[in-house]
VOBA-1610 file (N, C-alpha, C; in pm, whole numbers, padded with zeros to 5 digits, always signed):
BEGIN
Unk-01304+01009+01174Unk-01217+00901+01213Unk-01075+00955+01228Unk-01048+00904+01341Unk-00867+00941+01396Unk-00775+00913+01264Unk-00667+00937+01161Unk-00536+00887+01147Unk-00468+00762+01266Unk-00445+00643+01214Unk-00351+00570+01258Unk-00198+00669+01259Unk-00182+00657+01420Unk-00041+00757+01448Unk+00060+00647+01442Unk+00025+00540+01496Unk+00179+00410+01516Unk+00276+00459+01611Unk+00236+00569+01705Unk+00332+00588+01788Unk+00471+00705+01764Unk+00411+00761+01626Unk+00527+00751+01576Unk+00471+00960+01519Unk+00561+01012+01522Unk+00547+01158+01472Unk+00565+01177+01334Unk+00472+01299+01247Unk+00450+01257+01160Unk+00533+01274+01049Unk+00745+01306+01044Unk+00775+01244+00948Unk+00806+01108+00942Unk+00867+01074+01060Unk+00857+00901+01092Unk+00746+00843+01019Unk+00626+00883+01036Unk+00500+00833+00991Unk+00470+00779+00846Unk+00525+00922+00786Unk+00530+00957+00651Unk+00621+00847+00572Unk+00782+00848+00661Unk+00857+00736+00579Unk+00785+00635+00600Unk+00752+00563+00719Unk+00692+00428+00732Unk+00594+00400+00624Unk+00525+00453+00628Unk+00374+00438+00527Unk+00460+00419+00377Unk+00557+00516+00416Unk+00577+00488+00206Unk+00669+00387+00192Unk+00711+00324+00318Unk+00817+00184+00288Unk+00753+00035+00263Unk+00612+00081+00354Unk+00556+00003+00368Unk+00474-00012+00230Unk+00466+00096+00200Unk+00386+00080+00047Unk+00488+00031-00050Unk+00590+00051-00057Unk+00692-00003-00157Unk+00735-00125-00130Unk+00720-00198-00003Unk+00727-00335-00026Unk+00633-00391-00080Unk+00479-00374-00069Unk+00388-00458-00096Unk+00392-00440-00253Unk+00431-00324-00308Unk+00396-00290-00440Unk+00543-00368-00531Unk+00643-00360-00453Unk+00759-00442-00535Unk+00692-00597-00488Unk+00676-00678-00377Unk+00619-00787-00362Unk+00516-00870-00397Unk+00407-00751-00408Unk+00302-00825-00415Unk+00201-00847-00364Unk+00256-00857-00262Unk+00176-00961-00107Unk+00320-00960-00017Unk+00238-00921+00145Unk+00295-00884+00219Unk+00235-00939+00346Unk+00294-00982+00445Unk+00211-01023+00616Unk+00270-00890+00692Unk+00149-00837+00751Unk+00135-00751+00898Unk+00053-00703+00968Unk+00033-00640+01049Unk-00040-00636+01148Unk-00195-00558+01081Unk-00304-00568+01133Unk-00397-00537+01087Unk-00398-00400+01057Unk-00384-00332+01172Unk-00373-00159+01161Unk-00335-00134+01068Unk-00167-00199+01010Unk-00091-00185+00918Unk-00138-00206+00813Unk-00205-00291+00800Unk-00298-00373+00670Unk-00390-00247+00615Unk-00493-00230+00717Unk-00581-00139+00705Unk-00517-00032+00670Unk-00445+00058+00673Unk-00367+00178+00647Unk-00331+00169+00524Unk-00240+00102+00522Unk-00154+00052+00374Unk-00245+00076+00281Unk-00386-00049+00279Unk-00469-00025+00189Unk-00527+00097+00121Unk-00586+00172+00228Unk-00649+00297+00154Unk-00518+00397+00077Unk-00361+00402+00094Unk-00281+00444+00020Unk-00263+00408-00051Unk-00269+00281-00059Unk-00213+00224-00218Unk-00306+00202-00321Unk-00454+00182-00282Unk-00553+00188-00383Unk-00583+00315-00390Unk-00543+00422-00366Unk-00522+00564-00387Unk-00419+00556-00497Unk-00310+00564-00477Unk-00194+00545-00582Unk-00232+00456-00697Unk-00275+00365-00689Unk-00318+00249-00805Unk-00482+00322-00935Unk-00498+00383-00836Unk-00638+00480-00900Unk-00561+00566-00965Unk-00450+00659-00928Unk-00365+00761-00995Unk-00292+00690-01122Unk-00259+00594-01054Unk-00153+00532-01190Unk-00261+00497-01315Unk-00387+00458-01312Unk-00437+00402-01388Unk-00518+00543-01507Unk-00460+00636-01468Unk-00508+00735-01571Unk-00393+00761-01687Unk-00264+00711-01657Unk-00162+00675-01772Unk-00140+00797-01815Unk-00121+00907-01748Unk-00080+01057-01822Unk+00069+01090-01754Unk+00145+01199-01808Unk+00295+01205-01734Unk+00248+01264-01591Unk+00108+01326-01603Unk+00134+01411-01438Unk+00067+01301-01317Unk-00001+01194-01380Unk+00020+01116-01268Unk+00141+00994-01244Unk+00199+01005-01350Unk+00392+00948-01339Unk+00481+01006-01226Unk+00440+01136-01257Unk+00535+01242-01145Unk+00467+01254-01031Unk+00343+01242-01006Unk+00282+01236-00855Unk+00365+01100-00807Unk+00353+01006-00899Unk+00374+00857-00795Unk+00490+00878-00803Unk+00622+00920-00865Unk+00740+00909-00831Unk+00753+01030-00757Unk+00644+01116-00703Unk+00691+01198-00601Unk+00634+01149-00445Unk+00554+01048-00455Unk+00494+00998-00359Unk+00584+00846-00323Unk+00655+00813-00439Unk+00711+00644-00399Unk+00842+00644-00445Unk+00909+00585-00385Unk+01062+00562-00480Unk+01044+00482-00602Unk+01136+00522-00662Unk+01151+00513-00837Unk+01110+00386-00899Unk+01182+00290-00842Unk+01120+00147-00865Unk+00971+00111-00847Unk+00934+00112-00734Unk+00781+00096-00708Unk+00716+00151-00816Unk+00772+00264-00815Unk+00640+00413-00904Unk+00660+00347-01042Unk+00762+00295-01118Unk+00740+00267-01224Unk+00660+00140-01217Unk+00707+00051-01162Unk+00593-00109-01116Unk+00481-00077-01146Unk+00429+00014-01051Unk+00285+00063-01020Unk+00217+00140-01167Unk+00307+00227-01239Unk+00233+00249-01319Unk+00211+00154-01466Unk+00359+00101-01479Unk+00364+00002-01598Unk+00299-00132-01593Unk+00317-00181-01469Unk+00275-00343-01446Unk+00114-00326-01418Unk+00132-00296-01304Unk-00022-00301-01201Unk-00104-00259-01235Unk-00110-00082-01236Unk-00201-00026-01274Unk-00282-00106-01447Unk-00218-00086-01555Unk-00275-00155-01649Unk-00376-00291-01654Unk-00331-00387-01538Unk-00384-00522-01480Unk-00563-00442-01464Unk-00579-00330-01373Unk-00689-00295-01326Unk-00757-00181-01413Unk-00748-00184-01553Unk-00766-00076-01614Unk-00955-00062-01577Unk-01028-00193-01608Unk-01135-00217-01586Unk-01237-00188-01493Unk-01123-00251-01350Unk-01174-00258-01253Unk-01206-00090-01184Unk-01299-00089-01105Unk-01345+00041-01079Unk-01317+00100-00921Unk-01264+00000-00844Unk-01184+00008-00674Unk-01135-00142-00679Unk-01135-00162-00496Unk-01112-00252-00470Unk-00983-00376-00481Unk-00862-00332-00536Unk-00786-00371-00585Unk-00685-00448-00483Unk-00708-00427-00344Unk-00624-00497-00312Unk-00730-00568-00119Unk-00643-00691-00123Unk-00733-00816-00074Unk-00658-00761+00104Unk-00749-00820+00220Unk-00696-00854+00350Unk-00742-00939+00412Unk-00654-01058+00448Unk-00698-01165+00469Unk-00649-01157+00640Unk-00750-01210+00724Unk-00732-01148+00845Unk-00640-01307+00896Unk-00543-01365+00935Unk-00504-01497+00950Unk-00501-01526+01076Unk-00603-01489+01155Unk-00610-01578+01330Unk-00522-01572+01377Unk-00359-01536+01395Unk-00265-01577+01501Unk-00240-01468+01502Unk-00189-01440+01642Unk-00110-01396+01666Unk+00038-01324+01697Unk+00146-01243+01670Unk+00272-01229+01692Unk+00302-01278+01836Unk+00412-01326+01801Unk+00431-01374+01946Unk+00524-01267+02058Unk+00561-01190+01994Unk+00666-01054+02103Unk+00525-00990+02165Unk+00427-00942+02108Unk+00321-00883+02122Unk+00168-00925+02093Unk+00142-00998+02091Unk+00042-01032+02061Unk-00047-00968+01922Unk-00029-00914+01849Unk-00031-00832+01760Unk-00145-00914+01656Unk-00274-00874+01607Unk-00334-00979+01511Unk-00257-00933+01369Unk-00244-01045+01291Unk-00129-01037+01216Unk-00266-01082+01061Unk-00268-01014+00949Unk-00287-00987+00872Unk-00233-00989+00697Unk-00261-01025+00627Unk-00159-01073+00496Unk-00237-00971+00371Unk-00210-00859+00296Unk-00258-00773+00230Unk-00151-00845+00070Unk-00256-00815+00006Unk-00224-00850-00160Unk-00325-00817-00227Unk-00310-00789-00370Unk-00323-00709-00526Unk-00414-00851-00493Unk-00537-00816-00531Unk-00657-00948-00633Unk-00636-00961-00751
//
């Protein structure tokens, strides 16, 4: 399977993905486009699997992978929530409409 490019070369790429991961992870829950949705997901339940082993060297992966705020969120708040759980940690709810600049199917991703 291809990488989602977004048009975009891959340090552009690189920031996007990790901004995009630091909103949903300071938020919560986030609306965007499916691609986006889909992408997002497999990074952040990557990161949320790391955080949930609670040792310093996966502290320093996520604050080398996320800015400082998120990375602590992620390991203090969140991760602990899913100590149990074994994947699956975060929801995509596909919401029928459309963007209207582009037609874009528009998508709403959040923590279960």
């Amino acid at each position: 399977m291809m990488p989602r490019k977004f048009r975009k070369l891959r340090g552009k790429r690189i920031s996007f993905l990790k901004a995009l991961a630091n909103n949903l992870i300071m938020k919560g829950k986030m609306q965007t486009t499916e691609p986006r949705a889909k992408e997002i997901r497999v990074r952040v339940e990557k990161l949320v699997t790391l955080a949930k082993k609670q040792n310093q060297a996966s502290l320093r992966l996520l604050l080398a992978r996320l800015p400082k705020s998120a990375a602590m969120k992620l390991y203090y708040e969140i991760a602990p929530r899913y100590q149990e759980r074994s994947g699956g940690y975060l929801r995509i709810t596909k919401l029928g409409k459309r963007r209207k600049r582009d037609a874009a199917l528009q998508a709403v991703v959040e923590f279960v």
